[in-house]
C-alpha positions in Angstrom: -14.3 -2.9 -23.2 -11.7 -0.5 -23.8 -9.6 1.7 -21.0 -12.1 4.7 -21.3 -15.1 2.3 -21.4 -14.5 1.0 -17.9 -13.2 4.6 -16.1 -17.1 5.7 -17.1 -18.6 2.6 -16.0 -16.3 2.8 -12.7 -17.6 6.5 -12.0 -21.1 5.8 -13.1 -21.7 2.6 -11.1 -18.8 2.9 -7.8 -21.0 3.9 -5.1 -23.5 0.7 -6.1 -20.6 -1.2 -5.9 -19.5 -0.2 -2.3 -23.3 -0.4 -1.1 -23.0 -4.2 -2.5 -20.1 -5.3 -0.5 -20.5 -3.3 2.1 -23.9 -4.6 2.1 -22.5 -8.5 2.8 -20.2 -7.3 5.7 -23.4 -5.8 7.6 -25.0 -9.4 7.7 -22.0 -11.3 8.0 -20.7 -13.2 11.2 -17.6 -11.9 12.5 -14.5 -13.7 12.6 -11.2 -13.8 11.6 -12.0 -15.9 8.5 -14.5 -13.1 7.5 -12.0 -10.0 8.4 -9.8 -11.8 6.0 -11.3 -12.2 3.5 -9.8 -11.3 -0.3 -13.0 -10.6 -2.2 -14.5 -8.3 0.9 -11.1 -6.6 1.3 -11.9 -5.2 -2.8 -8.2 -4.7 -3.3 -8.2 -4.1 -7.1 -5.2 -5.8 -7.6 -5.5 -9.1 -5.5 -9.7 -9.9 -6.8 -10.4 -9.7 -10.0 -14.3 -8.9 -8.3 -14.2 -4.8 -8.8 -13.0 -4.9 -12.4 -15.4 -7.6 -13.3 -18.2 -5.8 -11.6 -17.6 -2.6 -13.9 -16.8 -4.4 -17.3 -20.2 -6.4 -16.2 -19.7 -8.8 -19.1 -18.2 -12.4 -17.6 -18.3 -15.8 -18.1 -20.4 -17.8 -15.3 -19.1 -20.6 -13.9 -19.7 -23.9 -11.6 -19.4 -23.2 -7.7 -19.0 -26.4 -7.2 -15.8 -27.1 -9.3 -14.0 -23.7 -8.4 -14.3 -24.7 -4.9 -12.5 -27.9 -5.3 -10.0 -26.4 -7.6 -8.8 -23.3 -5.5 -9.0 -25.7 -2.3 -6.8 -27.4 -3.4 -4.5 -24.4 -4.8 -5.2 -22.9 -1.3 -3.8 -26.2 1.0 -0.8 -26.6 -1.5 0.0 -23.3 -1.2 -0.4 -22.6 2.3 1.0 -26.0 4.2 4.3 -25.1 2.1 4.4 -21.3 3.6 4.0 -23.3 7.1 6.5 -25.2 6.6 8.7 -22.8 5.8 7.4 -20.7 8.7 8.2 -23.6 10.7 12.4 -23.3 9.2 12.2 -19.6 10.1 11.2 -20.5 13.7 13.9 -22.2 14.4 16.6 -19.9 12.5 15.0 -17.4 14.8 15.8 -18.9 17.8 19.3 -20.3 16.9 20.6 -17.1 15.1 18.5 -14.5 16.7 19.8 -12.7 20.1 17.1 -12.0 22.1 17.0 -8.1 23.8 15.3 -7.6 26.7 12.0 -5.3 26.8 10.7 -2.6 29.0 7.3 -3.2 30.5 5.2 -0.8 28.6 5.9 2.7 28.0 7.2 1.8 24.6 5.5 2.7 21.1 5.6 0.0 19.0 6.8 0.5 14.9 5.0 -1.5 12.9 6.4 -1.8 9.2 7.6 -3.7 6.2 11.3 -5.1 6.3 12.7 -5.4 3.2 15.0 -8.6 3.6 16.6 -8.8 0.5 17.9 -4.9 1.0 19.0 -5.3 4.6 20.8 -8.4 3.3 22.3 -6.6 0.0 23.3 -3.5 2.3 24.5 -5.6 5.2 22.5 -3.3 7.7 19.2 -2.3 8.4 18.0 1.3 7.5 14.3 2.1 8.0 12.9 3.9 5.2 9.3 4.2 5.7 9.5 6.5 8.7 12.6 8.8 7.7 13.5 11.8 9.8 11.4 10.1 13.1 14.1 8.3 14.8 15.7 11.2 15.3 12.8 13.0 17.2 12.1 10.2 19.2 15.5 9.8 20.4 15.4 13.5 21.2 12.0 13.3 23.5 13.5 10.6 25.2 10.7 8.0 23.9 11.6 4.6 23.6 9.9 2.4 21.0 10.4 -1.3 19.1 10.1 -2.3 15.6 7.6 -4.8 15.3 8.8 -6.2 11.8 6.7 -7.6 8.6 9.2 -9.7 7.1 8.9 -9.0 3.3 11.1 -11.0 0.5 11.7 -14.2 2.4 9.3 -16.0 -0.8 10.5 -19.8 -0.6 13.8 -19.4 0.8 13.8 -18.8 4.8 17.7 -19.8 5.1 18.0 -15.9 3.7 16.9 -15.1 8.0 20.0 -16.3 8.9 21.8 -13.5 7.3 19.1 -11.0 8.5 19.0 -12.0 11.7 23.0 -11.8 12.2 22.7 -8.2 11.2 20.0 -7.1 13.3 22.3 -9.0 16.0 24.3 -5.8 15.7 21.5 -3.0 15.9 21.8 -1.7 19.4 17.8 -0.8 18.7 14.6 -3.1 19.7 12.8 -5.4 17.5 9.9 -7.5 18.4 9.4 -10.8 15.8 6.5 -12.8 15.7 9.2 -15.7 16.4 9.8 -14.9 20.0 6.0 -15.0 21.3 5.1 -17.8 19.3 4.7 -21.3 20.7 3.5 -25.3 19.7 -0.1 -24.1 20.2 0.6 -21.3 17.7 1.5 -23.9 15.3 -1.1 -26.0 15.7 -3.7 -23.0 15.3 -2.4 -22.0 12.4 -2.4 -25.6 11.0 -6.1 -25.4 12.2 -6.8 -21.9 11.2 -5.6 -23.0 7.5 -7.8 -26.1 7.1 -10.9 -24.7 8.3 -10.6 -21.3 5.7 -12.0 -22.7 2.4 -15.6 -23.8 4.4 -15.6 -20.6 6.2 -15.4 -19.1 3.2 -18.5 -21.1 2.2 -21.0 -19.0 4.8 -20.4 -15.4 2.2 -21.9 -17.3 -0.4 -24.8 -15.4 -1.6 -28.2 -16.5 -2.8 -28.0 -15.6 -6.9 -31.2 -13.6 -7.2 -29.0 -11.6 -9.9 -26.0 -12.0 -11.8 -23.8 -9.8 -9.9 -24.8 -12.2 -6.6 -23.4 -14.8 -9.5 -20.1 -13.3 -10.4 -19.7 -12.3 -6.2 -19.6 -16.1 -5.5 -17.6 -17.2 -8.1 -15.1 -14.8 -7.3 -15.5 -15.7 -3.7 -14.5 -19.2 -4.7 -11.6 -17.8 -6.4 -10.1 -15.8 -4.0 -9.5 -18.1 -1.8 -6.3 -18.7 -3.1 -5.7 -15.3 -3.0 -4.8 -15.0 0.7 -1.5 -14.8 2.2 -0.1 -17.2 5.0 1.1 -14.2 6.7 -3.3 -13.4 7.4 -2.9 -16.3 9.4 0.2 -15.8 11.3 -0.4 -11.4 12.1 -3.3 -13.1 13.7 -1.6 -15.2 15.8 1.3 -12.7 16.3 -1.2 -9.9 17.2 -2.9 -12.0 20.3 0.1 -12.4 21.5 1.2 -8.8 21.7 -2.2 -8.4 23.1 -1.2 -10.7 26.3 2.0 -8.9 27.2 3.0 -5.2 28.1 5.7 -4.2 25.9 3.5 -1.5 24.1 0.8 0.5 24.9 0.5 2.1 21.3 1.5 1.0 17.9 1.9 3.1 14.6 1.9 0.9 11.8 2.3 1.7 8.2 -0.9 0.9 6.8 -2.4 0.0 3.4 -5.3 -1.4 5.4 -4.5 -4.7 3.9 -5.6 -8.4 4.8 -2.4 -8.4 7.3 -3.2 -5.6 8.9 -7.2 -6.0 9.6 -6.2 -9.4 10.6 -3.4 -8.0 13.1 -5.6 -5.0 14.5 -8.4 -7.9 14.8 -6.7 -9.7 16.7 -5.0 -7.0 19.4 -8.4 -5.1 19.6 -10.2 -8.1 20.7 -8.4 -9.1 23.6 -6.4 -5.9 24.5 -8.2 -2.2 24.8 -5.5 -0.9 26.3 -3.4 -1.3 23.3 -3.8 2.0 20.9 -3.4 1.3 17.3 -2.9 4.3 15.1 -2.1 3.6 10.9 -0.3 5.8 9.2 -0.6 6.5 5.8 2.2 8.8 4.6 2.0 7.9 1.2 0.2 9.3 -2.1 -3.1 7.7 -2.0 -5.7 6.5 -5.2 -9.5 6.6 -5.2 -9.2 2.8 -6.6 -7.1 1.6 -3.9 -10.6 0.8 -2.1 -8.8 -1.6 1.2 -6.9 1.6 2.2 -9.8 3.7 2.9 -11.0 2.8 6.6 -14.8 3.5 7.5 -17.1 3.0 10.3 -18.2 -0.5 9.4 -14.5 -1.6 9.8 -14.4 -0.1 12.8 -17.3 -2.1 14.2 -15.1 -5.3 13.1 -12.8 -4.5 15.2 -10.4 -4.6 12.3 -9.6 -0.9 12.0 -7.0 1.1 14.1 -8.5 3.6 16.3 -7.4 6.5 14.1 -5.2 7.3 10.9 -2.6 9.7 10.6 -2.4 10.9 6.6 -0.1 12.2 4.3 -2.1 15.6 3.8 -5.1 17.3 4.1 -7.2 16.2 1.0 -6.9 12.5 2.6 -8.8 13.4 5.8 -12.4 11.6 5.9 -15.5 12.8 7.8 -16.6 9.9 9.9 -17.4 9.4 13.2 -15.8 6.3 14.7 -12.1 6.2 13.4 -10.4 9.7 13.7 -8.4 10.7 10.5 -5.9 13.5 11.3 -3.1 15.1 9.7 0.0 13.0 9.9 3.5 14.4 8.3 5.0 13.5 4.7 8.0 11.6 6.6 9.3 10.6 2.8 8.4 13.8 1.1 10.9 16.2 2.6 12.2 16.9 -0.6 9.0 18.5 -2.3 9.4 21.4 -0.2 13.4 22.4 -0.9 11.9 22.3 -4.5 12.7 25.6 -6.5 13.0 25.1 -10.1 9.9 26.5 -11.9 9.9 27.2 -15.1 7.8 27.2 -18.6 8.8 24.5 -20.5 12.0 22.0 -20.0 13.1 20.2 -23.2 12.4 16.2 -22.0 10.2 14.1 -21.4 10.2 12.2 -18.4 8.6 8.7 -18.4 7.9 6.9 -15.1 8.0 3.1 -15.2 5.2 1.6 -13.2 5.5 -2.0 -10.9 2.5 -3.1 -13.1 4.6 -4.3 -16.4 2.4 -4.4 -18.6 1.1 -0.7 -18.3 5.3 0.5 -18.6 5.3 -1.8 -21.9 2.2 0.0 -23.4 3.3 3.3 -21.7 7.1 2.6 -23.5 5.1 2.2 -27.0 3.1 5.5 -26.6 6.3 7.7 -26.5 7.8 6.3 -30.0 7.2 9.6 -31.9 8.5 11.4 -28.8 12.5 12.9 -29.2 14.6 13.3 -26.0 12.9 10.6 -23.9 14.3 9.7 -20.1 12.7 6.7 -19.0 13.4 5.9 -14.9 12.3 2.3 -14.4 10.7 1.1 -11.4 13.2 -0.5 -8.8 11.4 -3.6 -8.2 10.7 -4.3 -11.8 13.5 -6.3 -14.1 14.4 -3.5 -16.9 15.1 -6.3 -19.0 12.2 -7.5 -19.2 11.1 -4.9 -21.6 13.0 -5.8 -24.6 15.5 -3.3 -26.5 14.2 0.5 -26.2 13.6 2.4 -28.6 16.8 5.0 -29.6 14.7 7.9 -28.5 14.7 6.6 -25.2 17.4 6.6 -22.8 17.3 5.2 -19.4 18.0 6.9 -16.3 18.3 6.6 -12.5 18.4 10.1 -10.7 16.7 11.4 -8.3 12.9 12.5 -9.9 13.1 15.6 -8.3 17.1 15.8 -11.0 14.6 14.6 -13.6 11.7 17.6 -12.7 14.4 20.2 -13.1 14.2 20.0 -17.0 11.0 17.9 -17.8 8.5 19.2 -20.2 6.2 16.6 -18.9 6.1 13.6 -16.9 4.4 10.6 -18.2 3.2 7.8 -15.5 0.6 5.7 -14.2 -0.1 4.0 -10.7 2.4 6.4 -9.2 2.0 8.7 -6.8 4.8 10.6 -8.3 2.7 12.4 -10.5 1.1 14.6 -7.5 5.1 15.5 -6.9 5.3 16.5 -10.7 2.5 18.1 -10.0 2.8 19.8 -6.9 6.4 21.1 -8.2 4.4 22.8 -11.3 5.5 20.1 -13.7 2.6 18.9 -15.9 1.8 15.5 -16.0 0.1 12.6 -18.3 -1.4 9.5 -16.5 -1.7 6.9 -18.9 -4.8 4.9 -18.2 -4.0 0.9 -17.1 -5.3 -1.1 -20.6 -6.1 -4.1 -18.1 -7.7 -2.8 -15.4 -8.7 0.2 -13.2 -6.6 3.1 -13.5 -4.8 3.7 -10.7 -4.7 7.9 -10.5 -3.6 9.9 -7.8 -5.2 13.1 -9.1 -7.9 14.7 -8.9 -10.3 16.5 -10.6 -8.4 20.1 -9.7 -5.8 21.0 -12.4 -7.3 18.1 -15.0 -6.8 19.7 -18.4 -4.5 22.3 -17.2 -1.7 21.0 -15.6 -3.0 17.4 -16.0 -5.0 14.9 -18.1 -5.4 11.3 -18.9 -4.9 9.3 -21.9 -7.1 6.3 -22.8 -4.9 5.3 -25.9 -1.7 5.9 -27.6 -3.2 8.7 -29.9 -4.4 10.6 -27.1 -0.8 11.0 -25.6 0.5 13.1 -28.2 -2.5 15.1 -28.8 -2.5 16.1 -24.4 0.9 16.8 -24.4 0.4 19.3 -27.1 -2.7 20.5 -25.4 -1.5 20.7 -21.8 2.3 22.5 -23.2 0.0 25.3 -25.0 -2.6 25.7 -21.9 1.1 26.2 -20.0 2.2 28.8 -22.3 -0.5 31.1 -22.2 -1.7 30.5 -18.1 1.9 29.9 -16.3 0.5 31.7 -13.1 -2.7 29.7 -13.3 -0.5 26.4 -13.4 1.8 27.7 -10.7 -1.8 27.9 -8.1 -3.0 24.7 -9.2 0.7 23.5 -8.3 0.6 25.2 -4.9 -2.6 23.7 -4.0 -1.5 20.6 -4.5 1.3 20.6 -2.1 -1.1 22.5 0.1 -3.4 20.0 0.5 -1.4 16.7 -0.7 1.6 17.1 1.9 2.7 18.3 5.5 6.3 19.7 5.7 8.1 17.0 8.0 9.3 19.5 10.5 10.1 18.7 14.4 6.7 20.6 15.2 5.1 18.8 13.2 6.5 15.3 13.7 5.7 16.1 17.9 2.5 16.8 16.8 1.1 14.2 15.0 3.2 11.3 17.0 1.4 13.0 20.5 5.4 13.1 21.9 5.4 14.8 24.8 7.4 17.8 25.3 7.9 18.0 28.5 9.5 14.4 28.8 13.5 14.6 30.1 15.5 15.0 27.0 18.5 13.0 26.1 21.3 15.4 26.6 
């Protein structure tokens, strides 16, 4: 089935495919080994479940065999990530300084730490909630990072470096190290063995061959989950048992860690309010990061979500979605370069490989080619470029200035291009759902997608002639989009959507 094949069967068959799961979590026990789970979760890109279910051609396998083979996968896996949990602790409490807490009052900052950076950089800067700190500081409200390690992989000894830098930050930081104890550690030993055969209760009885493919993907995913499902868990009870925040913004993809963590905190605290914040540019295929009711019945949703832009906001009744501010957008909004045509084309490498590799190929017949690679991706690994394309690394919003178009996929750059009047390709993913971040508004105008290499030359003609002869028409589709995609990151609007309170003593 080719790339165009499976984007009709994903929009012909995706709300059966949402009744279906959705359909196992209503008659499911809840637990923390169901909340948890990879296959109910239907991240695209961590199950192979949702593309299966669309190409709906697969080869059937025995349950009994997969079990044993991704057990074992699973306890390898895992009882080496606890052992090297088990190092960390301990470089935690020899390197680590402990700082003393206020009781409550404090709003807790829940986000990624990128290790390797703070390590590179010798200091920590935040870069998920840019232009915040500064508010904060000015309405006088006191809050901790509560940090998601991220980049330690299989070598913890890289904490001791992290740690002695943190030692200098006069601000507060709350690791899972310093409420964890021996019974932690033994729950987690338990919590790990006792997975697989949890798993075991979602099988379902295969009265058709999607209830087939569901439990063989079941069976697979179990090696699918992260050790840090296990240790959020853990790390949110404990927050749950002391007063050191009575509200908690965390950045939120609405991933296993996350459901796992607000699980675990809503459960045994209700004082504790948990709000996610989603100031990014979102995709209709990233199914975990929409929240609904039934999550919030879990208990593994926050109590509401604070999004990047209108367009985002969802009608339901239990979990409030409200306009948040686009903290790492700031620049979209300084943005005056409109114009007709620029004389490049600007290709946007992805963090999926192989969609850059095939995205690389499509621009061959292309002259005056800037390709900006993705930072997290090895450039190398893409062979010698072609002459006609020469790498880059400014600022996209440099690149915009003079693009004719912008070529991409599975980046929420293109609503940027987009919103800043640039038109825009989205290359659709040859191996699996297409990750788009546009919608229907603008498509053939200012936007379009191609399904093979052919149809990228042939849309860029298209969409450069439909420019030509409706410039206004393209300049109101670009307006919408920022409109409705993006909040201006202003003080107002930072109070706003962070509830500070105005009439709190300032710092002078």
């Amino acid at each position: 089935m080719n790339s165009k094949e499976l984007n009709q069967k994903y929009n012909k068959n995706k709300d059966i495919f949402h009744r279906y799961i959705n359909n196992i979590k209503e008659n499911m026990e809840v637990d923390i080994y169901s909340i948890i789970n990879a296959t109910l979760v239907k991240n695209p890109y961590n199950s192979s479940f949702p593309k299966k279910f669309f190409i709906n051609k697969h080869l059937i396998e025995n349950n009994f065999l997969l079990f044993i083979k991704y057990c074992i996968k699973f306890y390898l896996k895992q009882f080496y990530f606890l052992f090297s949990y088990l190092i960390s602790f301990f470089i935690f409490k020899i390197f680590y300084k402990k700082k003393e807490f206020k009781d409550n009052g404090s709003i807790g900052i829940d986000i990624f730490f990128l290790v390797d950076n703070i390590v590179e950089n010798n200091k920590f800067e935040e870069n998920y909630f840019i232009g915040l700190y500064d508010v904060l500081n000015k309405y006088n409200q006191d809050y901790i990072f509560i940090p998601r390690l991220y980049g330690i992989g299989k070598n913890p000894f890289k904490l001791i470096k992290l740690f002695q830098i943190l030692n200098k930050d006069k601000r507060n930081f709350l690791f899972e190290f310093e409420l964890f104890s021996i019974k932690n550690f033994l729950s987690l030993f338990i919590m790990i063995l006792l997975y697989p055969f949890k798993t075991l209760r979602l099988l379902q009885k295969e009265d058709t061959d999607t209830d087939k493919l569901f439990n063989n993907e079941l069976l697979r995913d179990i090696n699918s989950l992260g050790f840090d499902a296990f240790s959020r868990y853990l790390f949110g009870q404990n927050i749950a048992k002391f007063k050191i925040v009575n509200k908690i913004y965390s950045w939120s993809e609405f991933q296993v860690i996350e459901r796992s963590f607000n699980f675990a905190i809503r459960k045994n605290n209700n004082n504790i309010n948990l709000i996610a914040c989603q100031f990014y540019l979102n995709y209709e295929i990233y199914f975990n990061t929409y929240i609904c009711d039934l999550d919030y019945n879990m208990l593994s949703s926050p109590h509401s979500v604070l999004v990047n832009g209108k367009y985002y906001i969802l009608n339901i009744n239990k979990v409030k979605y409200i306009n948040g501010v686009s903290l790492r957008y700031k620049k979209i909004f300084d943005y005056n370069y409109f114009k007709l045509i620029g004389s490049r084309v600007v290709v946007l490498g992805s963090y999926m490989e192989s969609d850059t590799k095939y995205m690389i190929d499509s621009v061959s017949t292309f002259k005056n080619v800037l390709f900006k690679n993705h930072p997290v991706v090895d450039i190398e690994r893409y062979g010698k470029l072609n002459k006609n394309i020469r790498v880059v690394n400014e600022n996209i919003y440099e690149l915009f200035k003079d693009a004719s178009i912008v070529i991409s996929t599975g980046s929420g750059t293109l609503v940027e291009a987009v919103a800043c009047g640039i038109s825009v390709i989205v290359i659709a993913s040859q191996d699996n759902l297409t990750a788009n971040p546009l919608v229907k508004y603008g498509k053939g105008k200012i936007w379009d997608i191609a399904f093979s290499k052919d149809d990228v030359k042939r849309l860029y003609d298209e969409l450069i002639e439909y420019r030509k002869n409706n410039l206004l028409e393209i300049h109101q589709i670009s307006e919408w989009y920022k409109n409705n995609f993006f909040i201006k990151p202003t003080e107002e609007n930072i109070v706003k959507a962070f509830e500070l309170d105005m009439n709190k003593d300032r710092i002078k």
